[in-house]
mmCIF file as gemmi writes it, N, C-alpha and C atoms, coordinates in Angstrom:
data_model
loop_
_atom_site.group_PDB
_atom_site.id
_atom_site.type_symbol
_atom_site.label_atom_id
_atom_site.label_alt_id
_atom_site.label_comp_id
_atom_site.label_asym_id
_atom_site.label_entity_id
_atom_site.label_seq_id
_atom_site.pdbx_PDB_ins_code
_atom_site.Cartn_x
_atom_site.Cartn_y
_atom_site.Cartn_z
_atom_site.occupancy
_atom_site.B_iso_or_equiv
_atom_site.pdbx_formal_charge
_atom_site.auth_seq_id
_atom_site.auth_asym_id
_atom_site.pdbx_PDB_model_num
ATOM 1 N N . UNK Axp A 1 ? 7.16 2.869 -13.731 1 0 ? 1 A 1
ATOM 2 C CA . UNK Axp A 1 ? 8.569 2.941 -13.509 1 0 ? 1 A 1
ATOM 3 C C . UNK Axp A 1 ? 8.925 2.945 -12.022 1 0 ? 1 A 1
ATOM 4 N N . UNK Axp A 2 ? 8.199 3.319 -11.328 1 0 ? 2 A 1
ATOM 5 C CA . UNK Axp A 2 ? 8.792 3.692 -9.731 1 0 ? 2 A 1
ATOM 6 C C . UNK Axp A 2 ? 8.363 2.344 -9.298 1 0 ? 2 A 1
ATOM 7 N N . UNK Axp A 3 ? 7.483 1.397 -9.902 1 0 ? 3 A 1
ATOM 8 C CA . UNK Axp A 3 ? 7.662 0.113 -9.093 1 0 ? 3 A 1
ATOM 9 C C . UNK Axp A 3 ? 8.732 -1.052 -9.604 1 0 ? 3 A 1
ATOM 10 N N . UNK Axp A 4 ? 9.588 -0.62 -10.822 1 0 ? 4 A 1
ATOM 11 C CA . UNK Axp A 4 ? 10.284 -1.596 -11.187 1 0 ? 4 A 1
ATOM 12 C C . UNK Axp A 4 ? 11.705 -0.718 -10.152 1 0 ? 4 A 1
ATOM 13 N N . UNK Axp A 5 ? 11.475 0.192 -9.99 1 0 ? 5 A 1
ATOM 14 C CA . UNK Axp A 5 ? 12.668 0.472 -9.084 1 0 ? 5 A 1
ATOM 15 C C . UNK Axp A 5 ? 12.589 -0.072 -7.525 1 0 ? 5 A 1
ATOM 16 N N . UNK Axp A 6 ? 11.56 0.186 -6.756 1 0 ? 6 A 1
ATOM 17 C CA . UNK Axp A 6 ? 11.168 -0.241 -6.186 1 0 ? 6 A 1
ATOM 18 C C . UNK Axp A 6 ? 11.209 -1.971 -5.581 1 0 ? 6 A 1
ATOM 19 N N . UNK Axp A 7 ? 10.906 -3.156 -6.768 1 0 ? 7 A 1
ATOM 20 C CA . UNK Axp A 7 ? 10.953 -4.27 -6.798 1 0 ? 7 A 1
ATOM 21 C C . UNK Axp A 7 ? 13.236 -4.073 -6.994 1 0 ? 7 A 1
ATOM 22 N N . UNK Axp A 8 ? 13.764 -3.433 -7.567 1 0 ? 8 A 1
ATOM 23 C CA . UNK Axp A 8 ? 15.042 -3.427 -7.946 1 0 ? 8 A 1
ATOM 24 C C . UNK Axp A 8 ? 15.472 -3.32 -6.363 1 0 ? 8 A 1
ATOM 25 N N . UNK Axp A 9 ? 15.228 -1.953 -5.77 1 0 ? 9 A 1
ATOM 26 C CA . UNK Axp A 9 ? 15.657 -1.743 -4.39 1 0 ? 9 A 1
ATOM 27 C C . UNK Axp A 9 ? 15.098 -2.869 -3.443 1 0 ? 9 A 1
ATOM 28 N N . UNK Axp A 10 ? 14.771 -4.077 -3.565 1 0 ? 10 A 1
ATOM 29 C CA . UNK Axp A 10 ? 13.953 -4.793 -2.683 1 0 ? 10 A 1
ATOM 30 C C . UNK Axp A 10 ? 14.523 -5.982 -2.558 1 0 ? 10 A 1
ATOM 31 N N . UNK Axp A 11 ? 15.239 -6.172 -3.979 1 0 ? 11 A 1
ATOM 32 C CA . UNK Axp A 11 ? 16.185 -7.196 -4.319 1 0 ? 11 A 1
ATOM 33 C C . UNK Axp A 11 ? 17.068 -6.911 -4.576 1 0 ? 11 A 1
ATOM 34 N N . UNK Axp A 12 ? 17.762 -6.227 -4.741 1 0 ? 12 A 1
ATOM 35 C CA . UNK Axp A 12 ? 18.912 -5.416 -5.121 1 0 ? 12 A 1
ATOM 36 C C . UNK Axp A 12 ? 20.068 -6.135 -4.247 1 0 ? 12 A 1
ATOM 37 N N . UNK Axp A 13 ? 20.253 -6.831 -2.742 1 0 ? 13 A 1
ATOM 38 C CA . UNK Axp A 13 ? 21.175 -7.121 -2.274 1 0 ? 13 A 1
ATOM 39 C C . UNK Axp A 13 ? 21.01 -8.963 -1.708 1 0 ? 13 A 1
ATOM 40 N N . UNK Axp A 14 ? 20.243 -9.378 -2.569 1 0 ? 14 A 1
ATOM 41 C CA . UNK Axp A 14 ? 19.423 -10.484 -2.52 1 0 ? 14 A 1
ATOM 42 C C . UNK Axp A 14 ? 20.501 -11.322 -3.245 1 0 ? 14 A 1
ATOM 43 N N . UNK Axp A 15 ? 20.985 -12.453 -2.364 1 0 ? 15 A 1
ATOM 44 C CA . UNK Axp A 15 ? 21.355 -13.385 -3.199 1 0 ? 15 A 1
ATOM 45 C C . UNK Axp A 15 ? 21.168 -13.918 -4.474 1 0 ? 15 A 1
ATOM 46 N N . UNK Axp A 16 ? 21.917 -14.191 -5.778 1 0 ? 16 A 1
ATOM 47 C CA . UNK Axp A 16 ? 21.718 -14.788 -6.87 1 0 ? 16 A 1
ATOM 48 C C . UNK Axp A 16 ? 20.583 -16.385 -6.311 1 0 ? 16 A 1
ATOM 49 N N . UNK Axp A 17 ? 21.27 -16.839 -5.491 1 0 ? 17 A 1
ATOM 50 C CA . UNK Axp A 17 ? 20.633 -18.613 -4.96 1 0 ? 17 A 1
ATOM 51 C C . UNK Axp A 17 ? 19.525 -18.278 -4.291 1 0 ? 17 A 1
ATOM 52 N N . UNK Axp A 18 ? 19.415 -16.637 -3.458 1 0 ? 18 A 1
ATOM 53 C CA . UNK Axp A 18 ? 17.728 -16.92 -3.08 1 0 ? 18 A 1
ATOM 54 C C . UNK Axp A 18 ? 16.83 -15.87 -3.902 1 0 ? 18 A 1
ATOM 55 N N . UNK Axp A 19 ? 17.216 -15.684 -5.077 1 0 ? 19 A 1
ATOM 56 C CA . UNK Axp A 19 ? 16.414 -14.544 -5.348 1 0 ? 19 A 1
ATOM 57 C C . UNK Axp A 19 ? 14.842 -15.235 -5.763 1 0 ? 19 A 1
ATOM 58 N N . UNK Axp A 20 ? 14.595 -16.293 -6.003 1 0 ? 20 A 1
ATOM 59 C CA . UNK Axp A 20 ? 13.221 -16.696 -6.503 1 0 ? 20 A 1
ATOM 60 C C . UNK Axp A 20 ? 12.725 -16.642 -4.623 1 0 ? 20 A 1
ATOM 61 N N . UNK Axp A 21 ? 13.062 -17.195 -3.989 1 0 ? 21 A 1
ATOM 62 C CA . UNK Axp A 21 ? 12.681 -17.267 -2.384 1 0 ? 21 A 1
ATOM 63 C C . UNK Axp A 21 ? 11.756 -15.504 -2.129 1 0 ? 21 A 1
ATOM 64 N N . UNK Axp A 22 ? 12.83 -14.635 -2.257 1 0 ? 22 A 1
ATOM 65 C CA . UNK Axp A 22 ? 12.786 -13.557 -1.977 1 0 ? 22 A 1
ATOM 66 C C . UNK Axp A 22 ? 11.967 -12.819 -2.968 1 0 ? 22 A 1
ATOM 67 N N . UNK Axp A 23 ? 11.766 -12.905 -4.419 1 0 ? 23 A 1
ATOM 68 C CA . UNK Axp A 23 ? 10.993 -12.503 -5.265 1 0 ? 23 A 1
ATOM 69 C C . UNK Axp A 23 ? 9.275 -13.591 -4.641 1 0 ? 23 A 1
ATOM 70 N N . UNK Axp A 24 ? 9.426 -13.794 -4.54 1 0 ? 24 A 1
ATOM 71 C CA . UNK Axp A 24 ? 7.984 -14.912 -3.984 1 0 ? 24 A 1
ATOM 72 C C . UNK Axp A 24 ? 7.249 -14.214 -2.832 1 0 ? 24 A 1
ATOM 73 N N . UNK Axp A 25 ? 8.426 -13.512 -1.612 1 0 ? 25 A 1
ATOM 74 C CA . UNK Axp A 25 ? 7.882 -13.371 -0.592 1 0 ? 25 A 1
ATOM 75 C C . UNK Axp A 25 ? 7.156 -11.705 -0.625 1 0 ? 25 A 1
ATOM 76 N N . UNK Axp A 26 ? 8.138 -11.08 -1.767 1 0 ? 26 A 1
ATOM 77 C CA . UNK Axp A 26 ? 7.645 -9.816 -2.421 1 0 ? 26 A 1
ATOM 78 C C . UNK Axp A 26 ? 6.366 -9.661 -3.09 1 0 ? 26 A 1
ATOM 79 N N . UNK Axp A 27 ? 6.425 -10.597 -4.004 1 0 ? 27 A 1
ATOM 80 C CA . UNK Axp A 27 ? 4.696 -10.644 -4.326 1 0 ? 27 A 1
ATOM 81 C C . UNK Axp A 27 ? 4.248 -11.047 -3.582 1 0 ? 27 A 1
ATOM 82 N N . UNK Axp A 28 ? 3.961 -12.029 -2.4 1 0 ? 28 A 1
ATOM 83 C CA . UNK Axp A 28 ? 2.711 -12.26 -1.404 1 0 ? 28 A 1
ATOM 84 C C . UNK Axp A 28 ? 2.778 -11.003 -0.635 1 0 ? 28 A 1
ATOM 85 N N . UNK Axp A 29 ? 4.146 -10.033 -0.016 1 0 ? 29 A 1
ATOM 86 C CA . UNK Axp A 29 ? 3.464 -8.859 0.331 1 0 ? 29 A 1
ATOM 87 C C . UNK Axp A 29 ? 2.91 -7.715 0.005 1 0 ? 29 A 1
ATOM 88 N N . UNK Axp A 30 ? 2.954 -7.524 -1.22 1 0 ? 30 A 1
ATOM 89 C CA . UNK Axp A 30 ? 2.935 -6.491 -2.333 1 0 ? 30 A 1
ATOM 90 C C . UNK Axp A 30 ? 1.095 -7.359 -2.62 1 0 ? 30 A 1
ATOM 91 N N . UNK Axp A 31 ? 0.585 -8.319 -2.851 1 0 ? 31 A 1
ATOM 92 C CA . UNK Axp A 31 ? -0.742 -8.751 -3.107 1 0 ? 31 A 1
ATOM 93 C C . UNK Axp A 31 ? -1.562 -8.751 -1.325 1 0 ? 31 A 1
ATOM 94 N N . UNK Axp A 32 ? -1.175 -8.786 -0.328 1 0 ? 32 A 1
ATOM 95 C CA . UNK Axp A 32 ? -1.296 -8.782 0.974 1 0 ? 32 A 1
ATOM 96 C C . UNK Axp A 32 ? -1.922 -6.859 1.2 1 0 ? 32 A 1
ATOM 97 N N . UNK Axp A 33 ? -0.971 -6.345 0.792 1 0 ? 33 A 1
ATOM 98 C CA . UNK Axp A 33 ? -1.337 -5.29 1.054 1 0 ? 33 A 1
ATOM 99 C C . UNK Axp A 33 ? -1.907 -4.593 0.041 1 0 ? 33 A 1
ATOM 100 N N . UNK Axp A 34 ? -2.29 -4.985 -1.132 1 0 ? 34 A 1
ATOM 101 C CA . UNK Axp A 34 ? -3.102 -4.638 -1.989 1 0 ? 34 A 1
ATOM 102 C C . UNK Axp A 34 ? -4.796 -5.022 -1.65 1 0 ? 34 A 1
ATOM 103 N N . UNK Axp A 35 ? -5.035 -6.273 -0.815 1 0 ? 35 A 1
ATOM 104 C CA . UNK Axp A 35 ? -6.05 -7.006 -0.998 1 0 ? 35 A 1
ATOM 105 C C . UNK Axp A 35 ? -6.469 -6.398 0.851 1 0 ? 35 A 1
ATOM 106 N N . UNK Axp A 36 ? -5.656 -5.826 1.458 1 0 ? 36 A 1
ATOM 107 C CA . UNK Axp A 36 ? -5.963 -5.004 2.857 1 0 ? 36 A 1
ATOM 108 C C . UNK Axp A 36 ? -6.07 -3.521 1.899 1 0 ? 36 A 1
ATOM 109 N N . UNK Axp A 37 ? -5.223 -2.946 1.637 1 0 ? 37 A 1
ATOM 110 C CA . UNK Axp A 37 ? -5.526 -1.695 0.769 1 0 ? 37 A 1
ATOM 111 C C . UNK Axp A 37 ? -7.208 -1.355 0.616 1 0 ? 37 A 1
ATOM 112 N N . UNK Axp A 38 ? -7.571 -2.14 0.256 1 0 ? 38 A 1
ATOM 113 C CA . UNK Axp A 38 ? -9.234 -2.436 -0.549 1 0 ? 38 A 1
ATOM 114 C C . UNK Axp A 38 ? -9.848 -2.885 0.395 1 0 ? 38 A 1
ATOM 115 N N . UNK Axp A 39 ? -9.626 -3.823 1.474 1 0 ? 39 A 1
ATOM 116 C CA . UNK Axp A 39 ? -10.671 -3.93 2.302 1 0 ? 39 A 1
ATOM 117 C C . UNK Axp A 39 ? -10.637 -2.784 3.414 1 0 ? 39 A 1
ATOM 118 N N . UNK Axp A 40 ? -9.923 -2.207 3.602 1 0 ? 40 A 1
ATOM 119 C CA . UNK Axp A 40 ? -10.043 -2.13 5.136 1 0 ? 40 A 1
ATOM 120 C C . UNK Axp A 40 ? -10.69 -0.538 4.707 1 0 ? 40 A 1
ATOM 121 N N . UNK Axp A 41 ? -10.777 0.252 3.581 1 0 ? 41 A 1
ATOM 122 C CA . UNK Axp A 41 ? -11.447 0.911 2.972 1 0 ? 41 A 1
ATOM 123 C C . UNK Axp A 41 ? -12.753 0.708 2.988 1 0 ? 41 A 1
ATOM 124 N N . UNK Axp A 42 ? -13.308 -0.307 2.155 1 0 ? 42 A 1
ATOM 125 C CA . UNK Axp A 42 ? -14.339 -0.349 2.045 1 0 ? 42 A 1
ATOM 126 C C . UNK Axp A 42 ? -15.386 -0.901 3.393 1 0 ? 42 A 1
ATOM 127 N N . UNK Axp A 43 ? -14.498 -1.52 4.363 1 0 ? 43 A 1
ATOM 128 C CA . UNK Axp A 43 ? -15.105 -1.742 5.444 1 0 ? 43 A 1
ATOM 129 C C . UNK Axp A 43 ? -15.549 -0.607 6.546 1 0 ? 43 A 1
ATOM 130 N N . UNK Axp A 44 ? -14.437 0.329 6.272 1 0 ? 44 A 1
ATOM 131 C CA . UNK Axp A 44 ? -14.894 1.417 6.943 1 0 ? 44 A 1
ATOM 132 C C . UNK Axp A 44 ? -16.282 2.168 5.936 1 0 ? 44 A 1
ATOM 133 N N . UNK Axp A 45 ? -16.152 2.374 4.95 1 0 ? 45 A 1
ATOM 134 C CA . UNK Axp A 45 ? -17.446 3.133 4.831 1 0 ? 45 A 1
ATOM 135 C C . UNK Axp A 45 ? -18.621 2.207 4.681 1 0 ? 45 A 1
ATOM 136 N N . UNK Axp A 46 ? -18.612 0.652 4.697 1 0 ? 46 A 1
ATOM 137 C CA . UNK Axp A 46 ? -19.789 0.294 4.928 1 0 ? 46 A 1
ATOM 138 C C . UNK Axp A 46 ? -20.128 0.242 6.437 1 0 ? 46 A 1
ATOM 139 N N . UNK Axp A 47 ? -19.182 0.35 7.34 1 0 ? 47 A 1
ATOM 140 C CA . UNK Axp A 47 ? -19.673 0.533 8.706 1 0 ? 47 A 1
ATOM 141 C C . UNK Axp A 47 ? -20.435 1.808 9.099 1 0 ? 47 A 1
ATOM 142 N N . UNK Axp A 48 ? -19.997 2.785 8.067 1 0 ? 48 A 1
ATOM 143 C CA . UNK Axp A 48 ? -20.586 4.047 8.477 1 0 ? 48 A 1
ATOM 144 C C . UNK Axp A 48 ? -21.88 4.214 7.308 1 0 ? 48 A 1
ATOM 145 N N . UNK Axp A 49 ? -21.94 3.389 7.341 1 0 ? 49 A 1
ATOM 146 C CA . UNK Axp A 49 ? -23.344 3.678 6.094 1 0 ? 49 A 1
ATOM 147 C C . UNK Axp A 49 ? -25.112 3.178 6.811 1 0 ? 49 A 1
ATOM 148 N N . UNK Axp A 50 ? -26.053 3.842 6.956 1 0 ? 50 A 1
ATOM 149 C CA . UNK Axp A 50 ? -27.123 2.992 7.483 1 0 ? 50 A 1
ATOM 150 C C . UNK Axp A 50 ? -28.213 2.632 6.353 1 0 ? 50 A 1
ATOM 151 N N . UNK Axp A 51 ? -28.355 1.35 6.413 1 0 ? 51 A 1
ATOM 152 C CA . UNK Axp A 51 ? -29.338 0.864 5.289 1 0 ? 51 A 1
ATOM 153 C C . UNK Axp A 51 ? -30.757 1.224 5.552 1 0 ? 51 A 1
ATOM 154 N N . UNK Axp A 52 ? -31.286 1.42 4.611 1 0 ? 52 A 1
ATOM 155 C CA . UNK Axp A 52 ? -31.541 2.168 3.913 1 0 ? 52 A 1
ATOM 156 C C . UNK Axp A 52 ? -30.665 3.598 3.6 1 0 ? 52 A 1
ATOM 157 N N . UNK Axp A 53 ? -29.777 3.721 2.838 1 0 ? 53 A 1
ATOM 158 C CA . UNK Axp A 53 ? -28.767 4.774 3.264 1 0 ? 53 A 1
ATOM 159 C C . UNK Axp A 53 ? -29.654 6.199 2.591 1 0 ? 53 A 1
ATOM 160 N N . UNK Axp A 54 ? -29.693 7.335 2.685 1 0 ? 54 A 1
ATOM 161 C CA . UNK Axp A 54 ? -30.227 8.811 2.007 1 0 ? 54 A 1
ATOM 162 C C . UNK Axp A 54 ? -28.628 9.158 1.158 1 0 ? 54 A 1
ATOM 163 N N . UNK Axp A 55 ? -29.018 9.814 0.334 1 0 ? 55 A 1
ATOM 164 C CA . UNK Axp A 55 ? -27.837 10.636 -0.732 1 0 ? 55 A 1
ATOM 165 C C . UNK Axp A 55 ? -26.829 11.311 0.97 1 0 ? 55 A 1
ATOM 166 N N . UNK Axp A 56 ? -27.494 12.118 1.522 1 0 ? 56 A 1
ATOM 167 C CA . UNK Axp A 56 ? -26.647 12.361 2.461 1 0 ? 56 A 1
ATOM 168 C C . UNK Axp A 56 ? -25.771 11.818 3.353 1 0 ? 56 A 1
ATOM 169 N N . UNK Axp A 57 ? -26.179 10.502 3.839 1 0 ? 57 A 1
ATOM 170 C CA . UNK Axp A 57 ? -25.945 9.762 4.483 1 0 ? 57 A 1
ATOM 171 C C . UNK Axp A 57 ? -24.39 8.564 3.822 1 0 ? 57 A 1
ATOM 172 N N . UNK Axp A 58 ? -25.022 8.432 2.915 1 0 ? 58 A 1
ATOM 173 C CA . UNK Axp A 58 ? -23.645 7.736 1.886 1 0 ? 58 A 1
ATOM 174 C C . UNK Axp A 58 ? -22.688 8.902 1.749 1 0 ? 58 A 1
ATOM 175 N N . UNK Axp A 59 ? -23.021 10.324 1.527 1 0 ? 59 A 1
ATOM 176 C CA . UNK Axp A 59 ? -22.161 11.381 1.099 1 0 ? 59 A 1
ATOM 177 C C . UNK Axp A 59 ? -21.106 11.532 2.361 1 0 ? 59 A 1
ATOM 178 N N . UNK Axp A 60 ? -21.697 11.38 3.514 1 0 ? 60 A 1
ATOM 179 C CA . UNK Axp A 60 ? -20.873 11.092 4.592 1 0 ? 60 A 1
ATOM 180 C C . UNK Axp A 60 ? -19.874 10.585 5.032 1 0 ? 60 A 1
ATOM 181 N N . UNK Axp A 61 ? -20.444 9.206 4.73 1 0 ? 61 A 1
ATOM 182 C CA . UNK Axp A 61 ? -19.892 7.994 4.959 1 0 ? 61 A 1
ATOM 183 C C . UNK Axp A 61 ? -18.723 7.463 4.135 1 0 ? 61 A 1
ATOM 184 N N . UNK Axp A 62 ? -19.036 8.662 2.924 1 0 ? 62 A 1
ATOM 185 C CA . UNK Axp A 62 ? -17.773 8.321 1.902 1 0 ? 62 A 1
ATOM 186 C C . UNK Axp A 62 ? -16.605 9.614 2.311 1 0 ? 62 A 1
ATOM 187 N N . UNK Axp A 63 ? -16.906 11.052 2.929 1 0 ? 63 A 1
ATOM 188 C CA . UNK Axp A 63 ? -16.245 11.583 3.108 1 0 ? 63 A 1
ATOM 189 C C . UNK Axp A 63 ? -15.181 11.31 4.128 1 0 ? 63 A 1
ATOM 190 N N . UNK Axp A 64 ? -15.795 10.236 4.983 1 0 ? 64 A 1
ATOM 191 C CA . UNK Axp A 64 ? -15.088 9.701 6.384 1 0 ? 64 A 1
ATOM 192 C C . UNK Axp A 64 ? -14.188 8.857 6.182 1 0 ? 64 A 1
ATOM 193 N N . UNK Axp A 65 ? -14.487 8.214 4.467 1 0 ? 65 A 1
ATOM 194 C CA . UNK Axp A 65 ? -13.602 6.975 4.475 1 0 ? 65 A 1
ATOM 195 C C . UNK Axp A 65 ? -12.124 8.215 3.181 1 0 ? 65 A 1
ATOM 196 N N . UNK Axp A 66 ? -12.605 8.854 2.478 1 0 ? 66 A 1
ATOM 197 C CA . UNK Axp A 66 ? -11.84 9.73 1.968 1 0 ? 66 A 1
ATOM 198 C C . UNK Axp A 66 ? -10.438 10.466 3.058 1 0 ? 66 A 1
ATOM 199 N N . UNK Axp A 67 ? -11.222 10.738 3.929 1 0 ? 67 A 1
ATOM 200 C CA . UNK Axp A 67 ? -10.696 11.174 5.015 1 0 ? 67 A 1
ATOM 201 C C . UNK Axp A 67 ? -9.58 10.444 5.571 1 0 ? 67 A 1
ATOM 202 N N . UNK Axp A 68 ? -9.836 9.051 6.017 1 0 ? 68 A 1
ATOM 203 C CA . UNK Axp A 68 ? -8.914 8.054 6.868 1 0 ? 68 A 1
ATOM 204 C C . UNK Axp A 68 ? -7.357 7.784 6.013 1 0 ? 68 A 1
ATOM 205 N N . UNK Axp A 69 ? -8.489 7.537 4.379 1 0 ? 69 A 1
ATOM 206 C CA . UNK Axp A 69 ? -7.512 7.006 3.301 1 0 ? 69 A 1
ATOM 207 C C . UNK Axp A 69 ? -6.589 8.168 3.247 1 0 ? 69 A 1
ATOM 208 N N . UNK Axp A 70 ? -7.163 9.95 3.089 1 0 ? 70 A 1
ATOM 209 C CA . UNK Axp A 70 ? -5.745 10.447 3.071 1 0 ? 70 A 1
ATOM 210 C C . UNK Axp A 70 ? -5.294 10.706 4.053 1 0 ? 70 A 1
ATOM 211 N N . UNK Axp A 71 ? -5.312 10.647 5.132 1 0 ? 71 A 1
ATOM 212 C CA . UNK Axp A 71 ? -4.368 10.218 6.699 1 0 ? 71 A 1
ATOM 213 C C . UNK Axp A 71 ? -3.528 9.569 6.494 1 0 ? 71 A 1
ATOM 214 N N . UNK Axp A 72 ? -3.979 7.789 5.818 1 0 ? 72 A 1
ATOM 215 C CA . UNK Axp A 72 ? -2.863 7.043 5.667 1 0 ? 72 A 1
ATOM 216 C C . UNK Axp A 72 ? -1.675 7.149 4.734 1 0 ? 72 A 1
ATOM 217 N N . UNK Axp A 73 ? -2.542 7.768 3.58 1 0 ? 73 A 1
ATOM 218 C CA . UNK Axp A 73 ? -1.604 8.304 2.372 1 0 ? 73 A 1
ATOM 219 C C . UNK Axp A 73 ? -0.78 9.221 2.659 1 0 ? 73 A 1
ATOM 220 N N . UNK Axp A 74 ? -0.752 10.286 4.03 1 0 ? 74 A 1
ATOM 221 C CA . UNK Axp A 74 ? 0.106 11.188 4.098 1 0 ? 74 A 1
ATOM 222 C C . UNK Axp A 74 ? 1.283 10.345 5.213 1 0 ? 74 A 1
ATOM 223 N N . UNK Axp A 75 ? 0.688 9.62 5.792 1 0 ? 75 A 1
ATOM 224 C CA . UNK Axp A 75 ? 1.513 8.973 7.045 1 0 ? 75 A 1
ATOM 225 C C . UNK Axp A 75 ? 2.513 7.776 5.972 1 0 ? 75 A 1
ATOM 226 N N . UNK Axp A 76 ? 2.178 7.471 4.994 1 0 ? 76 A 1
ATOM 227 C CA . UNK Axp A 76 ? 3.153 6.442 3.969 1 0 ? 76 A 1
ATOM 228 C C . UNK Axp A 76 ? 4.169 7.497 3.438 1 0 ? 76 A 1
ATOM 229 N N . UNK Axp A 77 ? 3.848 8.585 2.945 1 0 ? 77 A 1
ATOM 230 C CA . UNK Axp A 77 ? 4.428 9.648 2.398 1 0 ? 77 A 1
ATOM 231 C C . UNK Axp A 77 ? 5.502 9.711 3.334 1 0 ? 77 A 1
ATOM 232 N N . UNK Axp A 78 ? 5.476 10.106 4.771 1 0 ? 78 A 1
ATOM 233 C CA . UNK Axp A 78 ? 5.843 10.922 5.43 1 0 ? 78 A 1
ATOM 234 C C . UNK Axp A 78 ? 7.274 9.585 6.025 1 0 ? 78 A 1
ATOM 235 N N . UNK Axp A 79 ? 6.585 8.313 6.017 1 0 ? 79 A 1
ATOM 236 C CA . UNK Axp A 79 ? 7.537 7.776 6.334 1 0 ? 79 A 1
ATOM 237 C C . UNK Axp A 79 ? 8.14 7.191 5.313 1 0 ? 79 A 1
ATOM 238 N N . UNK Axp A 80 ? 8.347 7.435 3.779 1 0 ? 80 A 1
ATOM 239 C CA . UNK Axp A 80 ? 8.816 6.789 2.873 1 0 ? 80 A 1
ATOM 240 C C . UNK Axp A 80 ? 9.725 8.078 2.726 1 0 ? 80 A 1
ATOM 241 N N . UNK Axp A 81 ? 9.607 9.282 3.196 1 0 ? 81 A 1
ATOM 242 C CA . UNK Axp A 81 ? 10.673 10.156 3 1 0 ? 81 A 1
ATOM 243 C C . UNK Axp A 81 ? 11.405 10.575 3.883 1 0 ? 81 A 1
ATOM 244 N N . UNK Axp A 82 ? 11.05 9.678 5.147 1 0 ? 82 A 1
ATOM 245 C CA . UNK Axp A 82 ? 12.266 9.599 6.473 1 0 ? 82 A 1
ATOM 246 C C . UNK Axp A 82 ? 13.08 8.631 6.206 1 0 ? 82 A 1
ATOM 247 N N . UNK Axp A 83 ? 12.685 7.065 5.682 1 0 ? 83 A 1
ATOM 248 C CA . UNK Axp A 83 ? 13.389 6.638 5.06 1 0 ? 83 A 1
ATOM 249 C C . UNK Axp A 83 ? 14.266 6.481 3.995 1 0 ? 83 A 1
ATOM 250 N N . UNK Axp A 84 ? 14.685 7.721 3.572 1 0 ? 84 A 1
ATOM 251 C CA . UNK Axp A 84 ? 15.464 8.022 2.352 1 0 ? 84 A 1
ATOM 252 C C . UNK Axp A 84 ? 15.403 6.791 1.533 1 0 ? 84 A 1
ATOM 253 N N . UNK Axp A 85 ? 16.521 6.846 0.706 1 0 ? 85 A 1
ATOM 254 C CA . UNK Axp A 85 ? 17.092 5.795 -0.298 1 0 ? 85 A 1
ATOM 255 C C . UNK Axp A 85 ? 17.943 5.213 -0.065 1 0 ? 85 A 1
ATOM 256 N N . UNK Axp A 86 ? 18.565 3.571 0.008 1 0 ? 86 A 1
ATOM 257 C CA . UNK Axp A 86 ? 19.508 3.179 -0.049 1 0 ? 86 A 1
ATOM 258 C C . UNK Axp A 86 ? 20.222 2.692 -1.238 1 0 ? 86 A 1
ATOM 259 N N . UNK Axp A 87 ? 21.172 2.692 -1.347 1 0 ? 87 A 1
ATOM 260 C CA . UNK Axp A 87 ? 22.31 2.598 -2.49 1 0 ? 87 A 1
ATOM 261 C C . UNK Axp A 87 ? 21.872 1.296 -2.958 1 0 ? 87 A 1
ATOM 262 N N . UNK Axp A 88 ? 21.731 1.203 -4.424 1 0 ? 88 A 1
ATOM 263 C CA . UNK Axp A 88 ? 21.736 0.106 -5.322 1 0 ? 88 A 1
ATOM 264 C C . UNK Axp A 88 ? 23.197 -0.524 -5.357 1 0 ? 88 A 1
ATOM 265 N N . UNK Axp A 89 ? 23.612 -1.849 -4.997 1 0 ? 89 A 1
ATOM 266 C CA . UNK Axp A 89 ? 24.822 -1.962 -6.188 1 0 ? 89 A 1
ATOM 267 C C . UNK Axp A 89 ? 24.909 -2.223 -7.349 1 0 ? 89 A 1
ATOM 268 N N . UNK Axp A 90 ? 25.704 -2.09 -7.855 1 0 ? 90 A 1
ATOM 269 C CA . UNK Axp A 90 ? 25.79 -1.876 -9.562 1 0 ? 90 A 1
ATOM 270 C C . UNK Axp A 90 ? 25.658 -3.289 -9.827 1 0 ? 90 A 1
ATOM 271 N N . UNK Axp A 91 ? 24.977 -3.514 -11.226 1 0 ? 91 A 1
ATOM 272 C CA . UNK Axp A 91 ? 24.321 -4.436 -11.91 1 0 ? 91 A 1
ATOM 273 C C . UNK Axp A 91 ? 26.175 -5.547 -12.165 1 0 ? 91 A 1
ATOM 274 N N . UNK Axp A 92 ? 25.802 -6.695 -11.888 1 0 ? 92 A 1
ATOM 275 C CA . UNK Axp A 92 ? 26.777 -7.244 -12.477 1 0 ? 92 A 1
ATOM 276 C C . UNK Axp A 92 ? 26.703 -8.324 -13.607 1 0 ? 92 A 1
């Protein structure tokens, strides 16, 4: 539910004539940052990993990347609730 609102607030003041334009450019950023989401994760803990890795050594390497990910997760938080909400207009 919070992403059909979400996609609503995104288009919400979007021309009737460009809404396919604008629905298009939403999914390439919404798949953009899904497909960085996942890498830039997993790149960090394979950088911190040494091959032949020990149980300890991966245990690390995953706590570091745990770590970054909730940094970023609190810094999205933090600015998705400075940015309040803006007003929908009503459905016509």
């Amino acid at each position: 539910m919070v992403a059909l609102g979400a996609v609503a607030r995104a288009l919400g003041r979007v021309a009737p004539a460009d809404a396919a334009d604008a629905s298009g450019v939403l999914v390439t950023v919404v798949q953009l940052g899904q497909v960085v989401g996942v890498a830039l994760p997993g790149t960090l803990f394979l950088s911190r990993v040494v091959y032949p890795a020990t149980a300890a050594r991966s245990g690390h390497a995953l706590a570091d990347t745990l770590f970054v990910t909730a940094l970023a997760l609190l810094a999205a938080v933090a600015f998705a609730a400075r940015t309040g909400r803006a007003p929908v207009p009503p459905a016509r």
